[in-house]
Structures are given as C-alpha cells and as structure tokens.
N, C-alpha and C positions, 0 to 999 in steps of 0.2 A: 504493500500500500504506500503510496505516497505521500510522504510527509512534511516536504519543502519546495516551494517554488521561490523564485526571482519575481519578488515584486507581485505577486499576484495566488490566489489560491485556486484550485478546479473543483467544483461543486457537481458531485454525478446527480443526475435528475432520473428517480424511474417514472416513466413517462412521457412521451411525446407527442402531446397536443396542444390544444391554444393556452393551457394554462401556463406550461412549459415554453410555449412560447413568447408570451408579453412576460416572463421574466428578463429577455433581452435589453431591455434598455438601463434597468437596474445592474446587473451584470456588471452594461458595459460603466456607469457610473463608477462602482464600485472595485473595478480593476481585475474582475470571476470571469474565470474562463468556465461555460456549461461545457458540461459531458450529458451526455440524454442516453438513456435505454429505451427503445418505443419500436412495434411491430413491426411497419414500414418506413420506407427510403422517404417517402414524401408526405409523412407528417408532419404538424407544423412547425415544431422544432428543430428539426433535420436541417431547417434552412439558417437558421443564429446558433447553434450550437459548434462547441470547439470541435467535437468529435461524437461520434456516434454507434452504440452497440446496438444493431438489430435482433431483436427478438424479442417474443412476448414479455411483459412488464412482472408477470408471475413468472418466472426460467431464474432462479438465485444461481444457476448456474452463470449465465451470462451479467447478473448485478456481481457477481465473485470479480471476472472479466475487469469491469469498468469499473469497479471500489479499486481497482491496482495502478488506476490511472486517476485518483482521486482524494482528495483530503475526507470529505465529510459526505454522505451521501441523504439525499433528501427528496420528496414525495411528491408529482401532480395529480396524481392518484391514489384508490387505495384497493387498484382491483389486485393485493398481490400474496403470494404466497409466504403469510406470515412467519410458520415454524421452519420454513427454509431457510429464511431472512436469519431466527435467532443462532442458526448454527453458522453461519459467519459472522456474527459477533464473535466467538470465540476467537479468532483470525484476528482480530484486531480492528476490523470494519466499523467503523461510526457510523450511527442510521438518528438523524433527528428531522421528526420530530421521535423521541424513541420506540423501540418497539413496545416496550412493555407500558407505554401510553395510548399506542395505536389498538393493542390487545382490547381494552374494552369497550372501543369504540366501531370495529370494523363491521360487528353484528351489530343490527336492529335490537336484538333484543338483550343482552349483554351493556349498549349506551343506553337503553333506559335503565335499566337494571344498575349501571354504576349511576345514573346521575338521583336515582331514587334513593342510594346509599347514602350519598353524598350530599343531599337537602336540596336537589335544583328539584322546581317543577314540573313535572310532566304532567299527559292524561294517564287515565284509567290503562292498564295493558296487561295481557297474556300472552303466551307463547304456545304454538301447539309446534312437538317437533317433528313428528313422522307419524303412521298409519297406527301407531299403539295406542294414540291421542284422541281417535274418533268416539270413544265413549265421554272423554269431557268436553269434548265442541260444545255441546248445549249449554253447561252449566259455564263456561268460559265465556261464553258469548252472554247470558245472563250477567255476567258480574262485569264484563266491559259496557256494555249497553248496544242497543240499534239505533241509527243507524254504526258504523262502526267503519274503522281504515286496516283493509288485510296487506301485509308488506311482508315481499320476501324479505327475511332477514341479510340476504350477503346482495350485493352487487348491481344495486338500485340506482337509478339518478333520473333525474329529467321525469319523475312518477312513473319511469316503467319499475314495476313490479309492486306495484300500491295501485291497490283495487275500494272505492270509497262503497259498503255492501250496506243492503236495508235489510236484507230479510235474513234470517237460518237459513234458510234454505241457497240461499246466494254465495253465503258463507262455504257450507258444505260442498257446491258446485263448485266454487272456484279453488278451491283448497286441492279437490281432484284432478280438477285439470291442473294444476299445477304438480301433477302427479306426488301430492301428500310431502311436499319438502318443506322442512320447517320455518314456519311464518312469524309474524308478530301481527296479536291483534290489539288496536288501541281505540280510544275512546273518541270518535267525532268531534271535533270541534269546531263548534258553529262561532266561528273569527269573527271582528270585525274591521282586524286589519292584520297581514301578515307581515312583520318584522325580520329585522336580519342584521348580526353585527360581528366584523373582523376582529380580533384581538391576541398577537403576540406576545410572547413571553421568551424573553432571552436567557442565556446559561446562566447571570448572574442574579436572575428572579426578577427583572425589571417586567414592568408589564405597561402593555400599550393596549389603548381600545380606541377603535376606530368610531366617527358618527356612528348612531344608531337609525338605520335606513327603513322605509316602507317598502315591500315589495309587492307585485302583482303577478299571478299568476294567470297564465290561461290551458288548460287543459292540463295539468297538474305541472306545464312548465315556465318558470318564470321569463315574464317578457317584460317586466319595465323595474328599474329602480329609483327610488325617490329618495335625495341625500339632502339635510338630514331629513327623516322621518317627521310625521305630522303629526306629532302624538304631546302630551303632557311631560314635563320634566319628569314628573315620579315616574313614567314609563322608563324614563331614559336612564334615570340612576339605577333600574329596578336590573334593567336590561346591564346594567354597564356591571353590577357587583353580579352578575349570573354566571358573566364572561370572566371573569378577575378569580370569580370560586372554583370553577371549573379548571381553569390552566393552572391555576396552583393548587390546588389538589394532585394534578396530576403530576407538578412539578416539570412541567412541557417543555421543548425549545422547541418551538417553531410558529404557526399561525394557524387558527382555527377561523373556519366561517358556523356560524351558528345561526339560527333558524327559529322563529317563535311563533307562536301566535297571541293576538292580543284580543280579549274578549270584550264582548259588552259591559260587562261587568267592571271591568277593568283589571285581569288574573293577564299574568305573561305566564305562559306554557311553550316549552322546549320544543320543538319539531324535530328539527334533526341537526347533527354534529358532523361538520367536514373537516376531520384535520389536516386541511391544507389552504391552499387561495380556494377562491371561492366565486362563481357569477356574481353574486350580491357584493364582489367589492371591486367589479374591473371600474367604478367608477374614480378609485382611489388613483387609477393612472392620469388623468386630469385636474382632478377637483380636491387631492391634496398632496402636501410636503413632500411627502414619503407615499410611494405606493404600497397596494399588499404584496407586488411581488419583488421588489426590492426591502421590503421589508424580509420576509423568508429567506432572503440570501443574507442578509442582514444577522438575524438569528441565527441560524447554522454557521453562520461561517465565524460567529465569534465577536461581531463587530458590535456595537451600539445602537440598540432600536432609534428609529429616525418618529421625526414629527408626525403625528396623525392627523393634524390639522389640516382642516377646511382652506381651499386657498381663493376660493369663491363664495357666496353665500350659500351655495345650492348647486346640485348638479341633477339632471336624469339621464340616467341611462338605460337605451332599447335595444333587446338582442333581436339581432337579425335571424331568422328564424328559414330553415328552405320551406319551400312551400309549395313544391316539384320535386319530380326523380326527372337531375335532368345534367348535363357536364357543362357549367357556364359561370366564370365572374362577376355578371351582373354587375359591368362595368357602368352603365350607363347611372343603373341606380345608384350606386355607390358617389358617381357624380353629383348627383341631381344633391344627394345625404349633404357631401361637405358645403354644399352651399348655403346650406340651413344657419346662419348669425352663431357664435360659440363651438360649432360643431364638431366634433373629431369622429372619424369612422375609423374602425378597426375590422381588417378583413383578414381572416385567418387562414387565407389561402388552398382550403380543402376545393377540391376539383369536383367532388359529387355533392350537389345539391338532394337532399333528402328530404321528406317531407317531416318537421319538427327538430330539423339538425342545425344544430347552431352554427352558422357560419360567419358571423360577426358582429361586433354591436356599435353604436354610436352613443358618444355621450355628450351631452348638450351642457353647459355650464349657465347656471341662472344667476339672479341679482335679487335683490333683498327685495326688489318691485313685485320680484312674480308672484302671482297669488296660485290659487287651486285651477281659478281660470285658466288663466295662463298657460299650467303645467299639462291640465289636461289639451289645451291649442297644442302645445308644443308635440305632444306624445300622438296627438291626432294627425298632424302635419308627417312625421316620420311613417308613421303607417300607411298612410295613404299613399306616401312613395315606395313603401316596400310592400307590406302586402296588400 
C-alpha cells in the first residue's frame, strides 16, 4: 500500500458514477489524485480520475489491486461486498468512512434497528426475513399498521425496491414475488414535507452540518431540492442535533446524507441513511464554501472540514431525469438550461438515456427576494425545458 507521495495524496474511490465524478473539482482544489474502481471504461469517473480499476464495485479482489496504489480508500456507493472489505483491513488497507460504521447501516433493517438503539427517530418497523416468517406477516403487519412501506433490505435507491402497500393481502403478494427475501416493513408516513441534510465528521471528531434542505419527490425519486429548507428553526436545530448524534455515535470519518420526514404535527422521522455524498447535496457544489464532495476528500484524507456555509441566500436544484430509452446528449436542452439567470447544469455524460435515470441536474442560485412564488416559476420554467 502506498504511503507517500510528493506533494499530493491518491484517494481510491469504489465506485464510478456521477457521485464519483463531481468529486473532481475538489480533488483538483485540494492537490488528490482519484483512483476509481467502477464496472465500465465509460462511467462517469473514468473520465477525471488519475487511474482506473475495472471491475465490479463488490470484486475486494480488484479494491486489494487499487488500495496498493492508494493512501486511504473511500465510498460512492454502498453496493459492496462488506466481509470481503474486512479481510483487507488486516493488510493494512484504510477504508473511511469505516467498515465497522458502514456495518449497521448497509441493511434497511439493521439502520433502523441501530438508530432505535441509539435514540434517533424513526417509524413503526418489522423485518420478515425468508419463507419461515409467513406465519407472523399478519400479526407484523398488525403492529406496523396499513397503509405500510415494504423495502428490500440491501441495494435500494431511487424507491426501487420500496413498495408503498394498503392491504394484507398486497403485503403477502408482493413479499412472493419478491421470491420471500428479506424485507423491512415500516410504518407510512403521511409527511408534510420531506427533509434532507449533509453532515461530516472528520478523524479528529470535528463535525460539520450542512443547510437543512426540502426535498420533492416524484414517483418515489427525488427531482427538486430547496436550500435552505422552509421549515421552523426548531425543525432545523431538531434536524441539525439528529445529524451530530448519529456520526458521533458512530465515531465516523467521512459524510453522510440523511433523509427525514416532517409531519403535520411537527415529529422529524429518519427515512433513510446514505453514508456517503448524497443527491440532496449536489447543490453544495454552487451554493456553498465547501462542497459535499470536496468535503469527503477533505475527511478521509486527513485534512480540515471546510465551511458549510451558504454562499447565496438560496439555491434549487432539479435532476434531470431521462424520460426515453434513447442514445443522445440533449445538447440542445442543456443549452436552452444555462441560459436560465444563476444557472449551472451539470451533465454526467452517460450515453443511455433511460426512463427515470438521472442524467444531470441544474442548480439555480436564488436571493433573499425569492418567495415560494418565485421558487415554484423557477422549478416550472426548468421542467418545461426538460420534461
């Protein structure tokens, strides 16, 4: 493993997609040559990264490879082969954010289960793990309530594998066609707004928390962020010590995106735990000091969390979403994006258009004028040119 460079450190990334890839500019701020592990030649990162291991992001055999040409090795994802991971720590490999913090997070039902230890908020939730379990569906589904959210436990994102069920009987349908793999069942929660907030923690316990954002979903995948969020102070302190309890608990280094929902009532409830960058903060690459992805290289590599601060009053930002199976840049549109007053578009250069694949987003920078009006014109105006 690699323990010295001239003037500079190499950070391996498992991973190579867009998340992997808007760490480039922090990088280059920061003097980090990336190293990337990710499936194919033309993923997003293939193209800013120092060097590149092909192969799937779960292969510890080829993360073994790229940790020898590496100081510290660190996360765009978390689809990966945990207890492989732990047997090269042995070797002397450094993995942060660490494994044994990634450990209770990686299952659905495991990150309720620690954040329930722990005193954060969640809903209602049960686990059914395989075909032995169909005698408690009833009474499990009983003590969660209906209507109810079924969620594969491993390897979810963008709402595939969350299924939002009304009835028993829906429950039991979909649990089989999912040929009976163990799920997590939780409690509905009728929101009134979904919340969202970045927060690092570096090796020597410092801790940063980013705004606390509004998000919107559509079809269980987020398309607009609204920075900061439109909520009550106490939401914001509530949301901000949730973020601070949780990474230090866990004693972290690295950066987490976190996921809430906020009720009528006014209760903040935990959604879900990304430990890594996160959609809900590509607005940080404009709209403040320190982004979230030079923040993460920031943390792992030993250096000084940077500012979280607002560098604007407000910002929104809209992921560009495909909305076709089709091979095309959507040069024209992307035109029409930067002309929009504040506007930065961000194209992640995937060549297949897929219907609900994110292919880029734009962040608009607002002023203390904008109202709800406004936000919602703004967010209107961008849709109309893309979908």
């Amino acid at each position: 493993m690699v323990t010295e460079h001239s003037n500079t450190q190499r950070i391996g990334v498992i991973g190579g997609g867009q998340l992997a890839w808007m760490m480039a500019a922090g990088a280059k701020s920061l003097g980090v040559d990336l190293v990337v592990q990710t499936p194919k030649p033309d993923d997003p990162a293939c193209s800013i990264a120092q060097k590149t291991f092909l192969g799937p992001v779960a292969d510890a055999n080829i993360t073994k490879e790229m940790a020898a040409d590496c100081d510290v090795i660190t996360f765009e994802n978390e689809f990966i082969d945990l207890p492989a991971l732990r047997s090269l720590t042995q070797t002397g490999i450094t993995f942060y954010p660490q494994l044994d913090c990634l450990a209770p997070l990686l299952d659905k039902y495991d990150q309720r289960h620690y954040c329930s230890q722990i005193g954060l908020p969640s809903p209602t939730f049960k686990t059914l793990t395989d075909k032995t379990d169909l005698p408690t569906l009833k009474e499990k589904v009983k003590v969660v309530g209906l209507p109810l959210a079924l969620k594969t436990r491993r390897h979810g994102y963008d709402g595939q594998g969350t299924f939002i069920l009304k009835t028993l009987e829906a429950v039991e349908t979909t649990w089989r066609d999912l040929g009976y793999q163990p799920v997590l069942l939780e409690a509905f929660v009728p929101f009134e707004k979904e919340l969202a907030v970045m927060v690092a923690r570096d090796r020597s316990g410092t801790v940063a928390v980013y705004p606390v954002v509004e998000t919107q979903q559509i079809d269980q995948v987020c398309r607009r962020v609204i920075a900061p969020a439109r909520v009550a102070q106490s939401v914001v302190d509530e949301v901000r010590a949730i973020a601070q309890k949780l990474v230090n608990s866990l004693n972290v280094v690295g950066i987490f995106g976190i996921e809430l929902f906020l009720t009528s009532d006014g209760k903040v409830l935990i959604n879900e735990i990304a430990p890594r960058t996160h959609n809900s903060g590509h607005y940080t690459l404009d709209a403040c000091v320190t982004s979230q992805f030079e923040q993460q290289l920031r943390a792992v590599s030993n250096r000084p969390l940077g500012s979280v601060e607002l560098t604007s009053p407000g910002a929104v930002m809209i992921n560009l979403l495909g909305t076709e199976d089709a091979e095309s840049d959507y040069a024209d549109k992307r035109a029409a994006l930067a002309q929009i007053p504040n506007s930065q578009v961000y194209w992640y250069g995937k060549r297949q258009s897929r219907i609900g694949r994110k292919l880029g987003h734009v962040t608009i920078l607002t002023d203390a004028s904008t109202g709800s009006a406004d936000l919602d014109s703004l967010i209107a105006s961008v849709e109309r040119l893309w979908y």
